[in-house]
Backbone bond lengths (Angstrom), bond angles and torsions (degrees), N, CA, C in turn:
res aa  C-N    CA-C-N  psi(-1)  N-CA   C-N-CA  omega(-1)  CA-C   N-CA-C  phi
1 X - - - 1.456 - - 1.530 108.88 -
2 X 1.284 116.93 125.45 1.513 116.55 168.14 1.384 107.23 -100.93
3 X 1.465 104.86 -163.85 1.493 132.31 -154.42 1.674 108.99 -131.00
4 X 1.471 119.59 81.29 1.367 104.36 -164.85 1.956 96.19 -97.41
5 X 1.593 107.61 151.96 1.302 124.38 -173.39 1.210 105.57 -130.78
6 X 1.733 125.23 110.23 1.307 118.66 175.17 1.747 98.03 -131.89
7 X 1.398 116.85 133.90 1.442 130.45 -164.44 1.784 100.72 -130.91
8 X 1.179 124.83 148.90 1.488 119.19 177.54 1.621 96.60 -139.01
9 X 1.271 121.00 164.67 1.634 134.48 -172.76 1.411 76.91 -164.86
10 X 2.336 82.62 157.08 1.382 114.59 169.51 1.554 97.27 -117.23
11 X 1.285 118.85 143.94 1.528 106.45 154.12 1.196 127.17 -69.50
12 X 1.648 135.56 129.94 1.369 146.46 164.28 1.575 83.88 -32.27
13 X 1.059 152.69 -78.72 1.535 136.61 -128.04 1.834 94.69 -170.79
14 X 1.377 99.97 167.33 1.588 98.61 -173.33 1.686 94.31 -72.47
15 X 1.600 115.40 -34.61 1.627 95.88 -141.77 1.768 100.99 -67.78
16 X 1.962 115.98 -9.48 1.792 115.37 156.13 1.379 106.17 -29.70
17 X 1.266 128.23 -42.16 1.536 113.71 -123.26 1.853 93.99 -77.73
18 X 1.439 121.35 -32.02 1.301 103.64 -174.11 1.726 126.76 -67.19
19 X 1.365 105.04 -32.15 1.263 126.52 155.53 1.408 119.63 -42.60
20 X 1.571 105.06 -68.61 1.691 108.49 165.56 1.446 116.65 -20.75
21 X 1.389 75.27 -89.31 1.820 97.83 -173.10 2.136 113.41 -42.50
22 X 1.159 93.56 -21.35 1.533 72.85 -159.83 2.308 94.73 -89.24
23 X 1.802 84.72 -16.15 1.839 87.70 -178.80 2.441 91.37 -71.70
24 X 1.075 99.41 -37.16 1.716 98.74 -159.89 1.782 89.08 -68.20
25 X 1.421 149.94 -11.51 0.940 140.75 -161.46 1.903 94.81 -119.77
26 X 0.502 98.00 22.61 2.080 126.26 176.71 1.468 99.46 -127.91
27 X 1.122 123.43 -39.23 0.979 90.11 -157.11 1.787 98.73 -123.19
28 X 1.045 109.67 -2.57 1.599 113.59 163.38 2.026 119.36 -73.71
29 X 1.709 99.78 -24.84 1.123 122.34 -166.59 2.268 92.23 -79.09
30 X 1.409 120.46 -43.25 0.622 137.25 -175.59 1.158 102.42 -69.03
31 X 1.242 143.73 -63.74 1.701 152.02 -151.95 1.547 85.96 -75.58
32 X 1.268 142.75 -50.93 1.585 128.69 -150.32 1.458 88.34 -88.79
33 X 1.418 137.94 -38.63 1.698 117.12 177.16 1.179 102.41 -82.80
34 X 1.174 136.20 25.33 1.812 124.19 174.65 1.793 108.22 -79.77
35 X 0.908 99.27 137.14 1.689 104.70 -175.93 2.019 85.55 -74.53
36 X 1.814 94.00 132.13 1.433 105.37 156.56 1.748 93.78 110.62
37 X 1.646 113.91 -43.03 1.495 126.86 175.45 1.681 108.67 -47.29
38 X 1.193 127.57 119.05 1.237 148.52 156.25 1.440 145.51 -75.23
39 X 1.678 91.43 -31.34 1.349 107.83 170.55 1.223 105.80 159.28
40 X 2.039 106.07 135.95 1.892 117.09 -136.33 1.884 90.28 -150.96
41 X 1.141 109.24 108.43 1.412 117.63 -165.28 1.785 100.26 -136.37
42 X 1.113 102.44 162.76 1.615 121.77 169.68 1.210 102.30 -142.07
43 X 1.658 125.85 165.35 1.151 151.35 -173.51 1.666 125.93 163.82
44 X 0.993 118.69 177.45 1.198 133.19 -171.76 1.515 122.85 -119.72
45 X 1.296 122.32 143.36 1.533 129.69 163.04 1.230 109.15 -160.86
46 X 1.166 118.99 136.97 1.536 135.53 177.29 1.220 102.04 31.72
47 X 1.312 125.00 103.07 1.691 142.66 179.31 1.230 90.30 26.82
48 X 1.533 163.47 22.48 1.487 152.01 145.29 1.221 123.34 -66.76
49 X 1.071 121.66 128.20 1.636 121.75 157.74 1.347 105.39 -97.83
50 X 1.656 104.61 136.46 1.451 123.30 -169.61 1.338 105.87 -116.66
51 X 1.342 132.67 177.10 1.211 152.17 164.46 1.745 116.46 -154.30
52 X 1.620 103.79 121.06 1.834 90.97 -178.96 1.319 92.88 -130.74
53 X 1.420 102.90 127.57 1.860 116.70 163.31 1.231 109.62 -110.78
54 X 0.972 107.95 149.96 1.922 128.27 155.02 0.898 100.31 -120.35
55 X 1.685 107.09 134.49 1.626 140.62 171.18 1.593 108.18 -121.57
56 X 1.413 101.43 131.43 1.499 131.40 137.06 1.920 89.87 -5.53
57 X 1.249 100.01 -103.09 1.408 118.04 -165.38 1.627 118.65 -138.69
58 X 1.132 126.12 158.89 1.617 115.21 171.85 1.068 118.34 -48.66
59 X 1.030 138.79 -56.41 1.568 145.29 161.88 1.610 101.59 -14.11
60 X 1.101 124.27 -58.25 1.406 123.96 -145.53 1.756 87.82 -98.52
61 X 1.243 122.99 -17.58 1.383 110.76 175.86 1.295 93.43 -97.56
62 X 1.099 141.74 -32.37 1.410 127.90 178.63 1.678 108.16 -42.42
63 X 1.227 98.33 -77.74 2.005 123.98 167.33 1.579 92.85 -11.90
64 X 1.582 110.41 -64.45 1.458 95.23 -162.59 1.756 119.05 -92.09
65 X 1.639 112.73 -15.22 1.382 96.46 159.54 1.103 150.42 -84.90
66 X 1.615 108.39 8.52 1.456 137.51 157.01 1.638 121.89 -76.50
67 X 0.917 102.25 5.46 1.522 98.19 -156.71 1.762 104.53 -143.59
68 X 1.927 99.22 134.89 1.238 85.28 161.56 1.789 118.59 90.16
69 X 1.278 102.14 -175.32 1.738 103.51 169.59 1.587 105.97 -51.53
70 X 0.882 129.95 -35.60 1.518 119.86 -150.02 1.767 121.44 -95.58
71 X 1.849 88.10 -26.26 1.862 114.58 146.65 1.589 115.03 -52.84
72 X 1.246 99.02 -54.11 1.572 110.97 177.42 1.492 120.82 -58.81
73 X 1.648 109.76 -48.09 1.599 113.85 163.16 1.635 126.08 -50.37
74 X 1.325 115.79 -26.10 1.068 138.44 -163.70 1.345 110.44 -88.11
75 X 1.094 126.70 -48.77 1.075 143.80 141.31 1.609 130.67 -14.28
76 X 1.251 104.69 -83.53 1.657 116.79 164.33 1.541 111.95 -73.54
77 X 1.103 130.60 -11.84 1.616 128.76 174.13 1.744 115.47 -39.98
78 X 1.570 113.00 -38.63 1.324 109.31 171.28 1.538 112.02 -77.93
79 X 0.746 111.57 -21.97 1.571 107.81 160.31 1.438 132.94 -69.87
80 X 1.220 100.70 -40.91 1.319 91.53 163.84 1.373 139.15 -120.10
81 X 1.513 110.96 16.84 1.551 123.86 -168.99 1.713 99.52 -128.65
82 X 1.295 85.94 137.36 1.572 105.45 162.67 1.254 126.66 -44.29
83 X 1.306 102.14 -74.03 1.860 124.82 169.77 1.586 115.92 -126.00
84 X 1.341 123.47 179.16 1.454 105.20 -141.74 2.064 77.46 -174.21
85 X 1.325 116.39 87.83 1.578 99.65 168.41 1.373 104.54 -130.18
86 X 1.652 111.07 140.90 1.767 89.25 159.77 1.511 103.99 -123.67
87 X 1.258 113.47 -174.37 1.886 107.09 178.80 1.570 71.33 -140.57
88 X 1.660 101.05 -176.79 1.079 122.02 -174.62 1.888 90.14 -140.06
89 X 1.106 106.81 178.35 1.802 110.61 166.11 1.565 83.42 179.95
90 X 1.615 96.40 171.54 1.325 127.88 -171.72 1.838 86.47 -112.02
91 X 1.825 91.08 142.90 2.008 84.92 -176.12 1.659 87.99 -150.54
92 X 1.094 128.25 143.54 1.933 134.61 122.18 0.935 123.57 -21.48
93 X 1.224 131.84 -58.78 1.187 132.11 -159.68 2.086 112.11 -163.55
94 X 1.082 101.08 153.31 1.845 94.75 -178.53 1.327 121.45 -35.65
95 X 1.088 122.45 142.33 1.686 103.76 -167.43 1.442 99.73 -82.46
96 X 1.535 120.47 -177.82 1.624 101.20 150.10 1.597 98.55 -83.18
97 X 1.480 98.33 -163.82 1.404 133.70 -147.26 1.624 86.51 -81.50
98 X 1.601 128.43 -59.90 1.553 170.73 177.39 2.087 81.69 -32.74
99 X 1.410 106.60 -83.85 0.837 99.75 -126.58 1.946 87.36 -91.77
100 X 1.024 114.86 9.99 1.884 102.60 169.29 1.302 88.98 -96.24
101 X 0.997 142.72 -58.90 1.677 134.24 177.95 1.511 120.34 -32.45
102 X 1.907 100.58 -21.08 1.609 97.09 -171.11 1.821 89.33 -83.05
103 X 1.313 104.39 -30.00 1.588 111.88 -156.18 1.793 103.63 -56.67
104 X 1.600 89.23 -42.91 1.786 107.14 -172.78 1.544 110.91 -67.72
105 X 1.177 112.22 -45.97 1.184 107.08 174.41 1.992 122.25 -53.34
106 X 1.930 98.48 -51.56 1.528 80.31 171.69 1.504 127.08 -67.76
107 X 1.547 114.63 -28.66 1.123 109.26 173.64 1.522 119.09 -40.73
108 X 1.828 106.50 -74.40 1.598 109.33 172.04 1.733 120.47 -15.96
109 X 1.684 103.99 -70.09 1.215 103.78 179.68 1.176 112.87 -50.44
110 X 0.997 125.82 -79.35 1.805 120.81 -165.04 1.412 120.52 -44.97
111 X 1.618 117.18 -38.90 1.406 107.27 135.09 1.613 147.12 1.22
112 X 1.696 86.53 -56.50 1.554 96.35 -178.31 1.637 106.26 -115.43
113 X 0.897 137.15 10.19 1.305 155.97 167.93 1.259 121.68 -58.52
């Protein structure tokens, strides 16, 4: 059983986006050599920026969202993002792309519900 992590942000404004992008390419580079990381992706849906990992175990995503570029992303995220969610779920295997986005989305909502 792994540990899947999918989080989405808006940018405050386009002129974030170079900043963004150059912290999410730090920190995507970081998540795929992290010991325990399984699989470390970005993408898009409906004006969202996403991020989906699979972990080993919490432990090993803990290790890596403390640490590093991705501490650092975390950091400035209120600065430069709109909204800011992640969920976690229990998975088999990597999800697709489709169906952690379906997961994030109900999470978000009910969230605000």
């Amino acid at each position: 059983m792994f540990l899947a992590a999918i989080g989405g942000l808006e940018l405050k404004n386009w002129i974030m986006a170079p900043e963004f992008f150059w912290r999410a390419g730090r920190v995507l580079r970081q998540a795929r050599t992290a010991p325990g990381c399984h699989h470390a992706s970005v993408f898009q849906r409906d004006g969202v920026l996403l991020s989906l990992s699979v972990w080993e175990n919490a432990q090993a995503m803990r290790r890596y969202a403390t640490s590093g570029p991705n501490r650092a992303v975390v950091a400035a995220a209120p600065r430069l993002a709109v909204t800011h969610h992640f969920h976690h779920f229990p998975c088999e295997d990597v999800p697709t792309r489709e169906n952690a986005y379906a997961r994030w989305q109900l999470e978000r909502f009910a969230t605000y519900a």
